[in-house]
N, CA, C and O of each residue as an XYZ file, in Angstrom:
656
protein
N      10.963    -67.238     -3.932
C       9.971    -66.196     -3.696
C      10.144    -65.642     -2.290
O      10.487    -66.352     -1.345
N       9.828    -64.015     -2.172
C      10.089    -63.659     -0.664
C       9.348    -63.487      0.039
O       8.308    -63.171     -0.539
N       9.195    -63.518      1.606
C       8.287    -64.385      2.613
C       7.105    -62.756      2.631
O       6.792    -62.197      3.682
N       6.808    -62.456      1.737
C       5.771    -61.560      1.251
C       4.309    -61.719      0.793
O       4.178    -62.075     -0.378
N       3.620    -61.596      1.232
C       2.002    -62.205      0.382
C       1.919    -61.468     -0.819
O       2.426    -60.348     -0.891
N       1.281    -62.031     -1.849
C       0.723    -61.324     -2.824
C       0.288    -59.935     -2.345
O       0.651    -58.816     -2.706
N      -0.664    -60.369     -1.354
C      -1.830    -58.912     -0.813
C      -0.867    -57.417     -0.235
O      -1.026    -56.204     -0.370
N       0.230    -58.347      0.494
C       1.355    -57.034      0.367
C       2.342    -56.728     -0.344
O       2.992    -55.737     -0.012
N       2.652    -57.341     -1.288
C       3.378    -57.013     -2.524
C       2.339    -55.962     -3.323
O       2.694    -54.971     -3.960
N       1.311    -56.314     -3.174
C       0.238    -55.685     -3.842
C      -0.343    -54.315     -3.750
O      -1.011    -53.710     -4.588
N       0.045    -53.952     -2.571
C      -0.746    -52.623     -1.809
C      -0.305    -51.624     -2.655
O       0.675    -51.392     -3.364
N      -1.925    -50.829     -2.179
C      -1.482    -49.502     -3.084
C       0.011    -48.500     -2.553
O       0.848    -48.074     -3.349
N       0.044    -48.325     -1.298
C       1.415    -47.742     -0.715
C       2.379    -48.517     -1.162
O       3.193    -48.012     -1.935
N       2.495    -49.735     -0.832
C       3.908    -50.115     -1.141
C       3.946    -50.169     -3.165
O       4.915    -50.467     -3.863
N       2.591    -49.780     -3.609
C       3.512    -49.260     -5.101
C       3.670    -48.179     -5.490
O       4.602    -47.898     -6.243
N       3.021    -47.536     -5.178
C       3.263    -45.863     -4.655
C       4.592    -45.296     -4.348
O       5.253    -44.672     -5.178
N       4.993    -45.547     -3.050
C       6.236    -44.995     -2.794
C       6.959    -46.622     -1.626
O       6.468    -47.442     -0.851
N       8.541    -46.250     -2.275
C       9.487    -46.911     -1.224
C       9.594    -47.304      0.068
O       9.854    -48.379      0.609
N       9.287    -45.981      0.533
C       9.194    -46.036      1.984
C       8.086    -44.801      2.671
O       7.491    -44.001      1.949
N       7.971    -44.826      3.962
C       7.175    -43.450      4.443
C       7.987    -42.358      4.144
O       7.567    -41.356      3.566
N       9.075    -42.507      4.497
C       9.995    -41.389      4.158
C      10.182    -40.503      2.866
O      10.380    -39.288      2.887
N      10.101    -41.203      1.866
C      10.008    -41.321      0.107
C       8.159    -40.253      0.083
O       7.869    -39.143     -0.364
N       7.389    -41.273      0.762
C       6.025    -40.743      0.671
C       5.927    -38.898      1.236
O       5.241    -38.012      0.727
N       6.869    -38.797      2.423
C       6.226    -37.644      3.338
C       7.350    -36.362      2.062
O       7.153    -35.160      1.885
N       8.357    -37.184      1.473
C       9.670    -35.657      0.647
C       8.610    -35.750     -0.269
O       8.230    -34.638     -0.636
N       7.884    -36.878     -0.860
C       7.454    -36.581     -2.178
C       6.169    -35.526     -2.008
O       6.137    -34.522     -2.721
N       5.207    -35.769     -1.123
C       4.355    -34.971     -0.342
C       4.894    -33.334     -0.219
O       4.108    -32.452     -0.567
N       5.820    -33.084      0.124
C       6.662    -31.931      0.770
C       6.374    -31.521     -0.529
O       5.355    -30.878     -0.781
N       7.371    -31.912     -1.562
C       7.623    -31.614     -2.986
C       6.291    -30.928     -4.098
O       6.204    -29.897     -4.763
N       5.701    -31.702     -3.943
C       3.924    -31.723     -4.362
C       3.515    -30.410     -4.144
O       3.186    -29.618     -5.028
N       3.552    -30.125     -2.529
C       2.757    -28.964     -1.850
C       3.477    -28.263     -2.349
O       2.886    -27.453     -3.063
N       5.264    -28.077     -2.328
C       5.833    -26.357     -2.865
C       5.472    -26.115     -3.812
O       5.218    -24.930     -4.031
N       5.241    -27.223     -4.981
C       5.123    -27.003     -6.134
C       3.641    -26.311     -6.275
O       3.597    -25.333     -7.022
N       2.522    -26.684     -5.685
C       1.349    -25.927     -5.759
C       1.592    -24.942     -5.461
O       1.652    -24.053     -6.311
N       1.835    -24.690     -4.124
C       1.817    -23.256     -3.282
C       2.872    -22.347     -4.320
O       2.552    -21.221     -4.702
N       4.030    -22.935     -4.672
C       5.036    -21.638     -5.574
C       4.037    -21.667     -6.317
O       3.287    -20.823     -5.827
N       3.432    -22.207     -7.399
C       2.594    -21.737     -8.923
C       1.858    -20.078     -8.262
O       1.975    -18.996     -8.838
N       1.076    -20.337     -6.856
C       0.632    -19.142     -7.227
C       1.610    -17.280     -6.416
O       1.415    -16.070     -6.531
N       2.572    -18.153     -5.699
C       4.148    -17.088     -5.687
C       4.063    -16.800     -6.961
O       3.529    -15.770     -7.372
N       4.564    -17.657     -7.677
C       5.440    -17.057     -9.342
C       4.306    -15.990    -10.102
O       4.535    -14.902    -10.630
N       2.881    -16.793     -9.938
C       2.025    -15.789    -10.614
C       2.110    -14.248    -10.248
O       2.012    -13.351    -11.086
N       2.371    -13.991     -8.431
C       2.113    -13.321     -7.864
C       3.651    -11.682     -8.407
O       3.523    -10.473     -8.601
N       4.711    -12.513     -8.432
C       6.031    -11.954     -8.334
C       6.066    -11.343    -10.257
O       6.424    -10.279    -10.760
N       5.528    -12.582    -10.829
C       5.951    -12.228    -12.399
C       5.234    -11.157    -12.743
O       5.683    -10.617    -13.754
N       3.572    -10.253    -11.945
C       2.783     -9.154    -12.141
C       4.356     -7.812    -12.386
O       4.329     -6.874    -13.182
N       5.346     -8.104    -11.593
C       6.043     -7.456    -10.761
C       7.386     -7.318    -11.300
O       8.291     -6.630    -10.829
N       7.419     -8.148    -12.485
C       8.882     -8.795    -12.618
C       9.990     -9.078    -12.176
O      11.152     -8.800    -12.472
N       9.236     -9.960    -11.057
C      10.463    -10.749     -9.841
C      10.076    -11.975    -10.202
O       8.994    -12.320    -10.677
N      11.432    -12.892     -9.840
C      11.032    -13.904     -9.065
C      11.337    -14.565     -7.446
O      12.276    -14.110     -6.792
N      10.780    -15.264     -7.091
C      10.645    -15.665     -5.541
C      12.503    -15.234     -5.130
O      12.613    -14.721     -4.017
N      13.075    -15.307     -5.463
C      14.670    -15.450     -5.155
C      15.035    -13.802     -5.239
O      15.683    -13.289     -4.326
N      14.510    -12.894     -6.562
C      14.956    -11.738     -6.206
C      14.352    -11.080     -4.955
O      15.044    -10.523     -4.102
N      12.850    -11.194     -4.899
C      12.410    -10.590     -3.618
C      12.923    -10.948     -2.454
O      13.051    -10.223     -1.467
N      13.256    -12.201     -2.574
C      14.006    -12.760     -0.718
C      15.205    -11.662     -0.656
O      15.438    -11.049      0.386
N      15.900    -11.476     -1.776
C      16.779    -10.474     -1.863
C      16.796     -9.372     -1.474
O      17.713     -8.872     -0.823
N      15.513     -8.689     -1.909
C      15.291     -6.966     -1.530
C      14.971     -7.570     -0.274
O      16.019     -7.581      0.371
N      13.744     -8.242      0.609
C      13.365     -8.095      1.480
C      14.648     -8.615      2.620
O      14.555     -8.157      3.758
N      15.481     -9.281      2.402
C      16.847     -9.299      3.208
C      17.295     -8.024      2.906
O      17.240     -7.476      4.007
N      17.534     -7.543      2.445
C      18.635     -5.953      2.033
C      17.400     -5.018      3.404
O      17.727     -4.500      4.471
N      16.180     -5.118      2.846
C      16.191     -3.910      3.964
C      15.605     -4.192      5.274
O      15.371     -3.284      6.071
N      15.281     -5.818      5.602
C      15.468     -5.844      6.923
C      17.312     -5.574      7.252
O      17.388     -4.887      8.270
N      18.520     -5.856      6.785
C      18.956     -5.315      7.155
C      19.521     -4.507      7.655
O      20.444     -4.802      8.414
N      19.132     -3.027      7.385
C      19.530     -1.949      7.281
C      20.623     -1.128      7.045
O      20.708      0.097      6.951
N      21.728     -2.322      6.938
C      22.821     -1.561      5.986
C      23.687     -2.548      4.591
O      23.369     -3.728      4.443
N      24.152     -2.267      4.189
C      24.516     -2.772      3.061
C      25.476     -4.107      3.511
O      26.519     -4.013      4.159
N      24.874     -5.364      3.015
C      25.543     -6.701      3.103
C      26.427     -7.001      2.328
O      26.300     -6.531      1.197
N      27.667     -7.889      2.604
C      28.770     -8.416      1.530
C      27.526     -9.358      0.848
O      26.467     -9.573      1.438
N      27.866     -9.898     -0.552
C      27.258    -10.493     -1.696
C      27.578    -12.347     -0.880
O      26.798    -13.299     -0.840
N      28.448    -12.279     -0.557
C      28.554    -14.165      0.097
C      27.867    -14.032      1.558
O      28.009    -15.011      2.291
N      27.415    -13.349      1.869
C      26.664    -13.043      3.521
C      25.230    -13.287      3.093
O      24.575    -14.250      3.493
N      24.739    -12.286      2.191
C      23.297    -12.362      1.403
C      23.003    -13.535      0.696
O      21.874    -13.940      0.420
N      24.439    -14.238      0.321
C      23.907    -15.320     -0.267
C      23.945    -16.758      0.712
O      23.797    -17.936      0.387
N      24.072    -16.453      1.349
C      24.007    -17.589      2.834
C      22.748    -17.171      3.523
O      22.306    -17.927      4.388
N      22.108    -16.044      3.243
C      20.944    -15.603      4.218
C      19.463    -16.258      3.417
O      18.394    -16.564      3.947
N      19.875    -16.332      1.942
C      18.695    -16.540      0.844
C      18.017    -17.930      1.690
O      18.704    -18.512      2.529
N      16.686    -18.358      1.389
C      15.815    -19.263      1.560
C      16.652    -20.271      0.582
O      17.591    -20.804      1.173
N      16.556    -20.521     -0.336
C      16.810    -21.484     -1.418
C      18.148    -21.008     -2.136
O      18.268    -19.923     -2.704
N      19.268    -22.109     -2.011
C      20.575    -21.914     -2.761
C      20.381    -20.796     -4.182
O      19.428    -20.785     -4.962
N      21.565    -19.933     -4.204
C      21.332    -18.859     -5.610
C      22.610    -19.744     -6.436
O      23.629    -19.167     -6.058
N      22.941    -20.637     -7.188
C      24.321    -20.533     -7.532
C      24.869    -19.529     -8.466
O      26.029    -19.551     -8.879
N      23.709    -18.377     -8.873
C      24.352    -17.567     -9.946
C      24.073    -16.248     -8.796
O      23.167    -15.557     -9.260
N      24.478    -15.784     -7.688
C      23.777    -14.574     -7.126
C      24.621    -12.993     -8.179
O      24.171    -11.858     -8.342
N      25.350    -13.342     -8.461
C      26.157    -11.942     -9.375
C      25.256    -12.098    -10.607
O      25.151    -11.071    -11.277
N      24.618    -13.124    -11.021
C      23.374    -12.507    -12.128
C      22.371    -12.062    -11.806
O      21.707    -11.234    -12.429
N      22.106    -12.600    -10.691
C      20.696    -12.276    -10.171
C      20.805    -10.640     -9.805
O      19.919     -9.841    -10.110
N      22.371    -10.177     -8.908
C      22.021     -8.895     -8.835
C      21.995     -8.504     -9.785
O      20.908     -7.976    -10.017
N      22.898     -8.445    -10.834
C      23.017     -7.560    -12.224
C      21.474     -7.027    -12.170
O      21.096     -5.892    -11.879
N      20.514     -8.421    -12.612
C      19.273     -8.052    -12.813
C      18.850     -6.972    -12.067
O      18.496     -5.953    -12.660
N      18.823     -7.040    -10.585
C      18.051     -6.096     -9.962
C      18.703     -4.793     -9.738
O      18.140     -3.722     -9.510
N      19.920     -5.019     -9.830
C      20.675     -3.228    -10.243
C      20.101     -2.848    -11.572
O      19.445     -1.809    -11.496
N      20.139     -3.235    -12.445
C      19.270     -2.999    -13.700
C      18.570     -2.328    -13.541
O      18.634     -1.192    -14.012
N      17.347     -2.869    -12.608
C      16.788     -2.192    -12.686
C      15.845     -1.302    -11.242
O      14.771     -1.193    -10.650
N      17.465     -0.787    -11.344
C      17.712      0.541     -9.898
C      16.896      0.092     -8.507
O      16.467      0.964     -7.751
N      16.698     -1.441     -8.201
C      16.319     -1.845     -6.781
C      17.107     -1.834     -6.196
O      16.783     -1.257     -5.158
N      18.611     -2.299     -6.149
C      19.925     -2.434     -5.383
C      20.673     -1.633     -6.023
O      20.462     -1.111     -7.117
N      21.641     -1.523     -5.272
C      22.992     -0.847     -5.469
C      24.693     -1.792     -4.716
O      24.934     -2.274     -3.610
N      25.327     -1.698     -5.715
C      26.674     -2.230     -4.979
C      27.979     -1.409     -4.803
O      28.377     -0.756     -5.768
N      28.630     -1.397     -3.709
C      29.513     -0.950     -3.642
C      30.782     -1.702     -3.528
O      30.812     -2.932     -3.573
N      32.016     -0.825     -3.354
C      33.388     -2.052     -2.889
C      33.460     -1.368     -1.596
O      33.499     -0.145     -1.460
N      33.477     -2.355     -0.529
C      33.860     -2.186      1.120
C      34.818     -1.208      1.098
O      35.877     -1.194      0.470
N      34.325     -0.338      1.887
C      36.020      0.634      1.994
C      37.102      0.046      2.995
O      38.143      0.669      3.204
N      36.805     -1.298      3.672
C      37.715     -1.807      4.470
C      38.432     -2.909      3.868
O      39.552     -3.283      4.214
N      37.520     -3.555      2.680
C      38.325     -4.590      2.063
C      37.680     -4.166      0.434
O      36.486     -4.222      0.140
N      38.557     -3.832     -0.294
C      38.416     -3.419     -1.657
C      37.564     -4.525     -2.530
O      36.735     -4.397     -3.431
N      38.031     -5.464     -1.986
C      37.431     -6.910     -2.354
C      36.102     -7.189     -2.599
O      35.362     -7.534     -3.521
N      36.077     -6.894     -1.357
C      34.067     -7.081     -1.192
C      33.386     -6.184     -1.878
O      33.620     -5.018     -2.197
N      32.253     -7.118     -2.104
C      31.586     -6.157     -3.004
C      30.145     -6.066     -1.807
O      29.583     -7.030     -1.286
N      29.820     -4.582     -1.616
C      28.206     -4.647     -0.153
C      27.205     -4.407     -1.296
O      27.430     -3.979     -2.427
N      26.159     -4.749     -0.785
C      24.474     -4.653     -1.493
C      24.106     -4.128     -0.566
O      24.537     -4.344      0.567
N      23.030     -3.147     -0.932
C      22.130     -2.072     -0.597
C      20.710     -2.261     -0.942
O      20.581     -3.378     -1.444
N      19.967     -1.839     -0.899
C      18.363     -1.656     -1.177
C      18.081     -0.185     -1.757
O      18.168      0.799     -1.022
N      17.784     -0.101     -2.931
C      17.566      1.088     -3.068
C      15.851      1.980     -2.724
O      14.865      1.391     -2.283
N      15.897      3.174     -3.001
C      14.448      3.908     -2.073
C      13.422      2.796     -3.323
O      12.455      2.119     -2.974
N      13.848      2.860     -4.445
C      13.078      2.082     -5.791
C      12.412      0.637     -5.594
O      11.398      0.188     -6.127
N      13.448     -0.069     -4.497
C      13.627     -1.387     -4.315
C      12.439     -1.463     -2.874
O      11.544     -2.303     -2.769
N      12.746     -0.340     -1.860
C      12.080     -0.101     -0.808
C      10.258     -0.124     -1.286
O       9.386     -0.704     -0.640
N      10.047      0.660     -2.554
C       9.126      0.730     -2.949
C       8.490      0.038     -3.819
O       7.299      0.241     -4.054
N       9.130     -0.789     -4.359
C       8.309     -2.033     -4.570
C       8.350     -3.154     -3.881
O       8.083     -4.176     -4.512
N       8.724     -3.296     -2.264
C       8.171     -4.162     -1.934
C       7.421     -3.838     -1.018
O       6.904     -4.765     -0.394
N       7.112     -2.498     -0.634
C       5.583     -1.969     -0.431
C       4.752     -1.917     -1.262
O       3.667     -1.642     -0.750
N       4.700     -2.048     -2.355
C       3.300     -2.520     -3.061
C       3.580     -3.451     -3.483
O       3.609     -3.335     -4.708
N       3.862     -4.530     -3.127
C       3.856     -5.960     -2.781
C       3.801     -6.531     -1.953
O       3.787     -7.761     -1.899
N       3.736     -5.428     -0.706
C       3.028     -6.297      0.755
C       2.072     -6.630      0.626
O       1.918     -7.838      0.448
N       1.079     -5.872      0.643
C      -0.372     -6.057      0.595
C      -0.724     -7.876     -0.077
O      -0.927     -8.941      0.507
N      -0.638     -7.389     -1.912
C      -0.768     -8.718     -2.461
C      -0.114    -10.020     -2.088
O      -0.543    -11.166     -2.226
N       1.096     -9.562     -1.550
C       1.575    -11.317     -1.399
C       0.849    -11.756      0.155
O       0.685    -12.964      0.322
N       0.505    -11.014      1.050
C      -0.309    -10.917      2.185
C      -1.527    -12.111      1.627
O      -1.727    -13.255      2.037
N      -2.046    -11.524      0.810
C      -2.988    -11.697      0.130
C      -2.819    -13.644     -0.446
O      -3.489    -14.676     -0.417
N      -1.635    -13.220     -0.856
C      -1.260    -14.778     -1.592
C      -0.414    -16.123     -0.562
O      -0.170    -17.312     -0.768
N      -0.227    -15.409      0.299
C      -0.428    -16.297      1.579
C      -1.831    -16.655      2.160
O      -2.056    -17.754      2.669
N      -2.585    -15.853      2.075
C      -3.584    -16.604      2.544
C      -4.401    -17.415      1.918
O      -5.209    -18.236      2.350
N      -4.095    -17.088      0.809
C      -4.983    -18.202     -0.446
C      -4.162    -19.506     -0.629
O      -4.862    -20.403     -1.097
N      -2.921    -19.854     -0.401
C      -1.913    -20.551     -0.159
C      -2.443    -21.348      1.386
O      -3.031    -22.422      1.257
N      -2.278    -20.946      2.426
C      -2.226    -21.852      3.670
C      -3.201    -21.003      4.536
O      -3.141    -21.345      5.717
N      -4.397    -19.636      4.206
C      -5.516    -19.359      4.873
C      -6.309    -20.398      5.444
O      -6.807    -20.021      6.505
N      -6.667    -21.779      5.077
C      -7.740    -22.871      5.353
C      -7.098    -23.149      6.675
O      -7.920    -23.502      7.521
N      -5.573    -23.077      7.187
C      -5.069    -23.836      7.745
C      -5.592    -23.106      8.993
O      -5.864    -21.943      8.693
N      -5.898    -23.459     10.664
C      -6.349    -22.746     11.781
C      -4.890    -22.332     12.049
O      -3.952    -22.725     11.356
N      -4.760    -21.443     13.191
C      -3.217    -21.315     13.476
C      -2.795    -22.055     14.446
O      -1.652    -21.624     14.595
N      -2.919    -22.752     15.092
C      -2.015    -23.930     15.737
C      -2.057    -25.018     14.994
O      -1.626    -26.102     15.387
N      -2.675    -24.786     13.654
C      -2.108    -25.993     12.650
C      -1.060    -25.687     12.057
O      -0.122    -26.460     11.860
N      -1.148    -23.991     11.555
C       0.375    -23.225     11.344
C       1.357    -23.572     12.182
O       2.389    -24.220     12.008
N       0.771    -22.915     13.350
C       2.100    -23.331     14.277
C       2.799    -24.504     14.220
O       3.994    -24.532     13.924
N       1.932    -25.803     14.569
C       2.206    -27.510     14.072
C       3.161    -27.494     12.972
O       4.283    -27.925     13.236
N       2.894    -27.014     11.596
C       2.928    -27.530     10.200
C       4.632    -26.411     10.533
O       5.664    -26.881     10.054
N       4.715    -25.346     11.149
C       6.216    -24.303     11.218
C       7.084    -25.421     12.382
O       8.265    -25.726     12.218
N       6.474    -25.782     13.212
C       7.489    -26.486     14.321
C       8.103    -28.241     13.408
O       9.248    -28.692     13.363
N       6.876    -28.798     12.845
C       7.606    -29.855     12.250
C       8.788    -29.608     11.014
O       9.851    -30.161     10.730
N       8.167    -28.710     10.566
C       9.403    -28.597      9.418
C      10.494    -28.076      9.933
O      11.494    -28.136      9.219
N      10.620    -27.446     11.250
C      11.962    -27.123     11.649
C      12.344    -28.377     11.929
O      13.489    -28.708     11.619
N      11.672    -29.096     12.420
C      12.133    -29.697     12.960
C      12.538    -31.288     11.650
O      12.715    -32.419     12.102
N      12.571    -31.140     10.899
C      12.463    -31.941      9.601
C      13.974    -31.596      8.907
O      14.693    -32.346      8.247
N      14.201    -30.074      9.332
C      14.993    -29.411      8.385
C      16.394    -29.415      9.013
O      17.470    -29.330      8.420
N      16.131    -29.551     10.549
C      16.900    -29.119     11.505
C      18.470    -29.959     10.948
O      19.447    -29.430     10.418
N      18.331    -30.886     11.172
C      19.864    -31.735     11.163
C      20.425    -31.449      9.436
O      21.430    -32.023      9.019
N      19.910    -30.843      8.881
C      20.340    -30.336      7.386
C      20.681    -28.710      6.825
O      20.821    -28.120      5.753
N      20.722    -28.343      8.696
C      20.709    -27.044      8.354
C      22.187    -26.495      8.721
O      22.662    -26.724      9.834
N      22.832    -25.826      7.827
C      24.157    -25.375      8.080
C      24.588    -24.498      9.754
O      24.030    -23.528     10.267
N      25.736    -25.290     10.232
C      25.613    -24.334     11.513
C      25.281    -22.550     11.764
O      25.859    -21.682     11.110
N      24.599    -22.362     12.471
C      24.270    -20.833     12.835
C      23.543    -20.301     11.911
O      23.621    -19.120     11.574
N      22.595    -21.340     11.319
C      21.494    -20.885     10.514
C      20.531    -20.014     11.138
O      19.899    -20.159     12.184
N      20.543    -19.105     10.315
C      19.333    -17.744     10.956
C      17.459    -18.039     10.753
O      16.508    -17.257     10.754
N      17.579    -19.866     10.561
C      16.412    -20.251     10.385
C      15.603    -20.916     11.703
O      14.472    -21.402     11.724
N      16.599    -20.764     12.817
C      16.586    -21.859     14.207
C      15.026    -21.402     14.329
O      14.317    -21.860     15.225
């Protein structure tokens, strides 16, 4: 038998989770999963989801048309299909692609005026769905809750991440 008491073999944490570590990802995990339910509600009014909008809203903070492996290094969350995902949103006339006139190869993404305009009437509401999401929080708890997760994320983040 191992030099363990019943009473701590027993605890509710140690049957819960492995370690603190196990406890704080599974925690992490929990919260996206709440907070996305009411993203997805928010995006599907719209027929997006969270991944196409990161899309438009990268295209026109950029202001000019990105190679397709640049945009897909810029996304929040890995795309492994990003050539379906655009299809979709060329579909339906938000983006546009071209071939680089310097390398035939590349293929650039654009934002179209269509694409521009729906994510102006989707500022407002997702405004909206942030605050129903993490509004309770004061803002130097924001601030707190933005500095730890960099700092959580930091040693996992690919060099010259535009997330520093």
């Amino acid at each position: 038998m191992s030099g363990h008491s019943i009473t701590e073999r027993r605890s509710p944490s140690r049957r819960r989770f492995d370690s603190l570590e196990q406890e704080a990802y599974l925690s992490l995990w929990r919260t996206y999963d709440r907070l996305k339910i009411l993203e997805e509600e928010l995006f599907a009014e719209y027929g997006l989801t969270a991944q196409q909008y990161n899309v438009l809203r990268l295209l026109r903070a950029a202001r000019e048309p990105l190679p397709t492996l640049a945009l897909a290094d810029r996304l929040i969350s890995r795309a492994p299909d990003i050539t379906r995902m655009l299809d979709k949103l060329e579909q339906r006339g938000l983006i546009m692609r071209t071939r680089s006139p310097a390398d035939r190869r590349a293929v650039l993404v654009s934002i179209t005026a269509a694409g521009r305009w729906l994510l102006d009437q989707l500022a407002e509401p997702l405004r909206q769905c942030h605050r129903r999401q993490l509004g309770h929080l004061r803002p130097e708890q924001l601030r707190q809750l933005i500095d730890l997760l960099r700092l959580v994320r930091s040693p996992h983040e690919p060099d010259g991440s535009h997330w520093k």
